[in-house]
N, C-alpha and C positions, 0 to 999 in steps of 0.2 A: 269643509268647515261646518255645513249644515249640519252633518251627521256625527260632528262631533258635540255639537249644539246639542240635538237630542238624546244623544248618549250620556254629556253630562245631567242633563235635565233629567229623565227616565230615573238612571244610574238614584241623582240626589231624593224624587219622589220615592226610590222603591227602599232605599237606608232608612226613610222617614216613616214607612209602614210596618219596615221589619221590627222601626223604634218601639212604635205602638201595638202590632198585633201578635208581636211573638208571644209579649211578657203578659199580652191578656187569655192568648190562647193557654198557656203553661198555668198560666194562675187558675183556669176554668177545669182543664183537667186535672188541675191538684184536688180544687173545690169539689168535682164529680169523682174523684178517686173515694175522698175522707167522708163525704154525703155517703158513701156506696157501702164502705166499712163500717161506718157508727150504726146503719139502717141494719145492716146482716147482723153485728154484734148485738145489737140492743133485741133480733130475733131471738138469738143461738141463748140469751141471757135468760131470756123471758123462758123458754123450750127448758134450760138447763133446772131454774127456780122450779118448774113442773113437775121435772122428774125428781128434785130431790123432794116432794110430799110422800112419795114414798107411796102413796094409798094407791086403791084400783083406779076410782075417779079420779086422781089427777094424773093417770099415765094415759087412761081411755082420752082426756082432753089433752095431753098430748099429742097422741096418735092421731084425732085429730086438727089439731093443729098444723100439725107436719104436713096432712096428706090438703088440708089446702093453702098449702107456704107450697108446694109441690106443684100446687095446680094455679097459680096466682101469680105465680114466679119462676124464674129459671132456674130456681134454686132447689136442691134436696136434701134430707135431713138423715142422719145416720146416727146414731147410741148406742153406745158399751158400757156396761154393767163394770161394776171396781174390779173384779177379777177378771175383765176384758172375754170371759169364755161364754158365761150365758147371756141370755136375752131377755131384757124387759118385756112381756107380751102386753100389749097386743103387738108392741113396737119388732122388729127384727134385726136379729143379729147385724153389725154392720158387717161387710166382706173382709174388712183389714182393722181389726180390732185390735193389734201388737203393734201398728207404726209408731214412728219417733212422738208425732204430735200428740194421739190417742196415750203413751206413755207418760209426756209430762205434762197433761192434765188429770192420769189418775193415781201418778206417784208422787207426784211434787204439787201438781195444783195449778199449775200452769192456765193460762190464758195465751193461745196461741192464732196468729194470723198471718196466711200466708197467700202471697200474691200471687205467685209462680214464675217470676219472673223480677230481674231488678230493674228493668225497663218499662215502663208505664205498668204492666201485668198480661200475666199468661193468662191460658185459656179457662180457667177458674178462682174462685177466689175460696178459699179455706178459711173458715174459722171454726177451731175446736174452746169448746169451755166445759170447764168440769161442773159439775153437779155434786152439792154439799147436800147431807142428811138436814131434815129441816129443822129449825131450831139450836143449831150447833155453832154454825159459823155465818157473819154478816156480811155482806156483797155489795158492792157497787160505790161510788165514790163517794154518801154522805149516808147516815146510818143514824135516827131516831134513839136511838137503845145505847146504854153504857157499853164502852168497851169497845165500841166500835170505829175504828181508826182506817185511814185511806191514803197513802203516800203514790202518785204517779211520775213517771220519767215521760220526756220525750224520744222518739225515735223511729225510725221507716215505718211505719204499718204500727206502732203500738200505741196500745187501747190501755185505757185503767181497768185496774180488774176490778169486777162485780163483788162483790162480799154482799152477806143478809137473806133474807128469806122477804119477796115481797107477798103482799097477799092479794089472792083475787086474780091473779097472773099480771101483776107488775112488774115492771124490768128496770133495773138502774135507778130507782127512785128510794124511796123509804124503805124500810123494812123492817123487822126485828130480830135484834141479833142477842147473843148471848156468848162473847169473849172471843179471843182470836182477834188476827189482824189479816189482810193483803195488802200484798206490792207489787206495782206495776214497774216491772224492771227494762232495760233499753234491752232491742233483740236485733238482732243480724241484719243482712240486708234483705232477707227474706221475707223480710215485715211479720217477726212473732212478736203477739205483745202477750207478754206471763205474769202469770197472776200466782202468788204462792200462800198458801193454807201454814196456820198456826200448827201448832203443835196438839192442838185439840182437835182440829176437824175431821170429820168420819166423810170422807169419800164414796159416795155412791154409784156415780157413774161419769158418764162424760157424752156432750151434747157435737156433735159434724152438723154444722154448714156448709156445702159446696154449692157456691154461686157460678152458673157459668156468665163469662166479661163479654160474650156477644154482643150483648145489646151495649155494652159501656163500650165495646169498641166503634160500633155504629156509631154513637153519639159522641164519642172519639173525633173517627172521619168528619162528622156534617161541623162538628167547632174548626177543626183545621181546614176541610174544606172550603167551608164557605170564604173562609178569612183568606183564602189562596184562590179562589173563584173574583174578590172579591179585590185583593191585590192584582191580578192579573188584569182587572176592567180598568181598576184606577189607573195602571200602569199605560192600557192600553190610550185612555182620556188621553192621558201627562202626555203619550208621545205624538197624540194626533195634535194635544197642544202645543207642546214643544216645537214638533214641525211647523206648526205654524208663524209659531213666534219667532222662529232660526228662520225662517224665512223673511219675516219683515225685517229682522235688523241685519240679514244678508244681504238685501234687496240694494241699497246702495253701493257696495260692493260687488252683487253682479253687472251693477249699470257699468261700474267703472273697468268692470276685466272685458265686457262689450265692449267699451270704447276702445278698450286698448289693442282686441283684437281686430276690429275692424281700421283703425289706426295702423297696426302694424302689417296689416293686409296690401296698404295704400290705398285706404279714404282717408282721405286729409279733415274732409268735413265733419269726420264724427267728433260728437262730444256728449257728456255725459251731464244727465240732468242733475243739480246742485239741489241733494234734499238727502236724509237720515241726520244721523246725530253732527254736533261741528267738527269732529274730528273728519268724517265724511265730506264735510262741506265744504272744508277747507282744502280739502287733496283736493275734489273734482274742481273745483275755479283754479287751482296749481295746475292742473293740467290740461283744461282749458284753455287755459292762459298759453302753455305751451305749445299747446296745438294750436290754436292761433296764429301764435309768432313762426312759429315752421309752414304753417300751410301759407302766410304773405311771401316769405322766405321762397317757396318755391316758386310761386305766384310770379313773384319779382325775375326766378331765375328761368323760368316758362318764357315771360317776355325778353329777357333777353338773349335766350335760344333763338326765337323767331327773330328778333331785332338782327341778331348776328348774320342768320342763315340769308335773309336778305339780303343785309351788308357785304356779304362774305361772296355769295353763289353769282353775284349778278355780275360785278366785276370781272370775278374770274369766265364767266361764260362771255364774257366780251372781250376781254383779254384774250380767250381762244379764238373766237371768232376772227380777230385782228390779227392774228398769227395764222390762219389759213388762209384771210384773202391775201397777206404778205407773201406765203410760199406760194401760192394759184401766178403771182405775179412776178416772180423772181427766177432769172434763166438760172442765175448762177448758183456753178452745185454747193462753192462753199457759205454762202448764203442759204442756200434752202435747207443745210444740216444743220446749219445754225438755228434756225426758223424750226426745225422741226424737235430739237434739243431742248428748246423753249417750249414747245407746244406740250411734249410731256412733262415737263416740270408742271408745266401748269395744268395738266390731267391730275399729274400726282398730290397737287396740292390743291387739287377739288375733292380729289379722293379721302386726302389727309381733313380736310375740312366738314365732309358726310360724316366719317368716322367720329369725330371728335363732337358732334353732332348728336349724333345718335348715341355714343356714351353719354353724354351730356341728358337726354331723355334719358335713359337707362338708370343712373343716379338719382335722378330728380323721382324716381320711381312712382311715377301718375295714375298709374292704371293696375287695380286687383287685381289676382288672378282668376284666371274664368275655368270651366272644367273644357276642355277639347278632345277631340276625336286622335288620337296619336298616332295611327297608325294612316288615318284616313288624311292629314294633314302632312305627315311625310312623304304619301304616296302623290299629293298634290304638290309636293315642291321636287319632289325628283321630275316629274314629267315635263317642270319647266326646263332643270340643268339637264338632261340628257341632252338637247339637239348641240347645245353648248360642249357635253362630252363626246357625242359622236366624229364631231369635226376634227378632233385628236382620236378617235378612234378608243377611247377609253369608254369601257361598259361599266353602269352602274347596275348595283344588284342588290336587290329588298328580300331580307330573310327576313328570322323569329318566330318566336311561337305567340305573341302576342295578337290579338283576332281587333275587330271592328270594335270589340264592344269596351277597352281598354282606354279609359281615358283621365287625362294628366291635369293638374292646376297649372296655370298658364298666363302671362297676361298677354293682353290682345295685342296680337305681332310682335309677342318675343320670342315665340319657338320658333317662328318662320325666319326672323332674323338669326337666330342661333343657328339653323338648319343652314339657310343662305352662305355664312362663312364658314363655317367647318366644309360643307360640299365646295365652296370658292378654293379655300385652302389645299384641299384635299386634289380641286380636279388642279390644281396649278405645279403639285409635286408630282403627281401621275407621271409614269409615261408613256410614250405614245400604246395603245392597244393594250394599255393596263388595265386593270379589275378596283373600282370602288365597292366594297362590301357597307352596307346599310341593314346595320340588325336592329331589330326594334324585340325586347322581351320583356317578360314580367318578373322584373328582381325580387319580389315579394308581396305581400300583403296590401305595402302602402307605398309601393315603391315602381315604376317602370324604367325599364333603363334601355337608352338609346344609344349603339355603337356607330361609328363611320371607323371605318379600315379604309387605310390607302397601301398600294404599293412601292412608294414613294421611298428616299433615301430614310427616314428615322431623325427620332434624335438621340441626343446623346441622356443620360441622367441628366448632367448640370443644364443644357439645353430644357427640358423638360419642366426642370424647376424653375426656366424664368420665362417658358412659353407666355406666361398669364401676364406679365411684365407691360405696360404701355409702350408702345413704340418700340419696341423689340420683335425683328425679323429675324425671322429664320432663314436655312441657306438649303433654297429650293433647286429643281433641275436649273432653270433660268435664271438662277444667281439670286443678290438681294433684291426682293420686290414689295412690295405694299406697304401700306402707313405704318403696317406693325401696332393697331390697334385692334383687329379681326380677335382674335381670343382672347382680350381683355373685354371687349364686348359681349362675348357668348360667357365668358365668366361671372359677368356682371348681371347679364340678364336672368342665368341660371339662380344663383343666388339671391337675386331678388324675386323670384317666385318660389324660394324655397328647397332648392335641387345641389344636387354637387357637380362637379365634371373634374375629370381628372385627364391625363394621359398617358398612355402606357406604349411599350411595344404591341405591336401587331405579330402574329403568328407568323413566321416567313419572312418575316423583315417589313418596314413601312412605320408606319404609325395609327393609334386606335385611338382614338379619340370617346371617352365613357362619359355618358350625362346621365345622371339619375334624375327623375321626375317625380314629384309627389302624386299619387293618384286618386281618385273618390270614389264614391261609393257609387251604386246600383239608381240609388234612389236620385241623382243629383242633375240637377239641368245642365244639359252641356250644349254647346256648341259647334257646329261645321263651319270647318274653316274654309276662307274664302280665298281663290287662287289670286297670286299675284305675280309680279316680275320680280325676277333673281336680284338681293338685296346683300351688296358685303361694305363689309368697312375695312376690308382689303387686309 
């Protein structure tokens, strides 16, 4: 949610930049395009007014004009003469005095400019203008002198054409003119802007500009640059702000997914602090409130476990007690079969009462899971059932490729309970000088998985499906025996720390009893488990 947070935030600052600095960036290099072409043209106009004086001094000032427009600029200056074949001296020949451009400024009159390009401009910029015999025809867009008229169009690259004669080397301003008109007509996308001679004017020659766009592309770069240097920074502000801000209005909902996980861990006592907006406020006291009422709720069924287990255990162990000093005391046989027929009823319904017990904890789910040693706590509850299996002669046997350092979420004394009844189960189908296999291996990533194999009768499918069932026994070597709560127990505790357990066939016949356990990481405090005595609920 946070990083959706910032995404839209980022995302809406950087729509709001693109609002503002495209259309200033584009407006800046229109601005430096039309600055770059009026500056060259108002050149090539001023160069073209010179050459038409026609005299030696005004082509010497020329010539030099050119040679420092050459050295001043990146720009160079080329002229052809009206018959495109000699050359002005001092000035020189241009190298391509027949192109398109060079023709229609000395046939038609043309005013031509060309970008090189219909994308911002190529690698120079062109401007060709013709040169009128002086005193003939008037130039430029407003003209002192009768007769002299100026009509311009818009379009890519086009300029108004010059008409007049200015004096003194002026360009585009006043001048004197004597009959004829020009027109500034719309050109290609090439950006030509043409300028066309009366039917009077005497053509003398024609003026090249070639500007190289070097330095216009540099200053290209540093306008879009910076403005992209510049978006990038704000962009970067917006997200360290954003983060920040997705953090404070997340921050009540991380309190609340803490509660929940530590809640659904089994800490009863967690609760989450009541603060961000009301809509926050109001959930965390709802749940609150609910946790609360569930942690009395257990509280209450806490006490009546204990209440019960003492109600329940003391009777019954005196109840036995009274039935052994009975048979201790009674010759007769059918008397003491009686007496002893009673004695395990009432074993089997202390047994039935542990069971129901310890589901009863199990349910009430008290205790989080801890990280444990799996491999090292298996190996401590097998050491206690062996002496228990040797005495039938049944061997127990610890496989897997799982090592020491393998360890499970867990809560404190539910794997060794789970362990205790699956091995109870397991050694009670056995038979005599049979094989319990115990694999312990690493089902994956975040997964350990614990087997118990017996070689015991099986069960059937439908058997299987209601293994897990309360008070449902199965039909072992010794007929029906136990409360028939033992794997409703180990299913209960498995799933309340998070794990599965299933059962399947066994290789060879028997039954495999599969638990999956959730496992941690490298980094996580764990625990050694502490030995105890063999613990079922039959």
């Amino acid at each position: 949610m946070i990083r959706r947070l910032i995404v839209s935030y980022v995302a809406l600052v950087g729509v709001a930049l693109a609002a503002f600095t495209v259309p200033v960036a584009f407006t800046l290099t229109s601005q430096l395009r039309g600055d770059t072409e009026e500056s060259v043209l108002r050149e090539a106009t001023t160069m073209a007014l010179l050459l038409g004086d026609g005299d030696a001094p005004a082509r010497e000032a020329l010539a030099r004009m050119a040679g420092a427009y050459a050295d001043e600029t990146p720009g160079t200056v080329e002229v052809a003469t009206a018959d495109g074949r000699s050359a002005m001296p001092p000035l020189p020949l241009t190298a391509r005095p027949h192109d398109a451009a060079f023709g229609d400024a000395l046939e038609r009159g043309r005013t031509t400019v060309d970008w090189g390009s219909r994308f911002v401009w190529g690698p120079e910029l062109v401007i060709t203008v013709p040169a009128y015999a002086r005193g003939e025809v008037t130039g430029g867009a407003e003209g002192d002198d009768d007769g002299g008229a100026a009509e311009s169009g818009d379009g890519d690259g086009d300029r108004e054409g010059e008409t007049g004669a200015a004096a003194g080397g002026t360009t585009g301003g006043t001048g004197e003119a004597a009959g004829g008109t020009v027109e500034a007509d719309d050109a290609d996308d090439g950006g030509q802007a043409v300028g066309s001679a009366g039917p009077t004017d005497r053509i003398v020659g024609a003026v090249r500009v070639r500007y190289a766009t070097a330095d216009l592309t540099d200053r290209l770069w540093r306008i879009w640059g910076f403005r992209a240097i510049l978006a990038v920074g704000v962009l970067a502000v917006a997200a360290g702000l954003g983060a920040i801000v997705a953090r404070l209005l997340t921050k009540p909902l991380r309190q609340l997914n803490d509660m929940a996980s530590r809640f659904g861990d089994g800490d009863l006592t967690a609760r989450s602090p009541v603060t961000g907006p009301q809509e926050t406020r109001t959930l965390a006291r709802t749940l609150n409130q609910g946790a609360e009422r569930l942690d009395t709720l257990v509280a209450s069924q806490r006490i009546f476990v204990a209440d019960a287990s003492h109600q329940l255990r003391t009777p019954l162990t005196a109840l036995r007690l009274s039935l052994d000093n009975i048979a201790d005391g009674v010759d007769d046989e059918f008397v003491r079969e009686d007496v002893e027929q009673a004695t395990a009823e009432v074993v089997r319904m202390s047994r039935l009462v542990s069971g129901l017990l310890v589901l009863a904890r199990a349910e009430a789910k008290v205790s989080a899971p801890e990280p444990l040693a799996l491999r090292e706590l298996v190996e401590e509850r097998l050491k206690v059932w062996r002496p228990a299996a040797d005495e039938r002669g049944v061997t127990i046997v610890l496989t897997g490729d799982a090592d020491d350092r393998a360890r499970v979420l867990a809560g404190a004394g539910n794997l060794d309970q789970v362990l205790d009844n699956v091995l109870s189960n397991a050694l009670e189908v056995s038979p005599d000088r049979g094989t319990i296999t115990v694999r312990v291996e690493t089902g994956g990533p975040e997964e350990a998985v614990l087997e118990v194999l017996d070689q015991g009768p099986g069960m059937s499918a439908a058997e299987q499906a209601r293994a897990f069932d309360r008070f449902w026994r199965g039909q072992g070597l010794t007929g029906r025996s136990g409360s028939g709560l033992g794997l409703a127990i180990v299913k209960q505790l498995v799933t309340d720390d998070g794990g599965t357990v299933t059962l399947r066939d066994a290789p060879g016949g028997g039954l495999c009893v599969r638990i999956g356990l959730r496992t941690v990481g490298d980094g996580t405090r764990w625990i050694s488990p502490r030995p105890g005595a063999p613990r079922s609920g039959g």
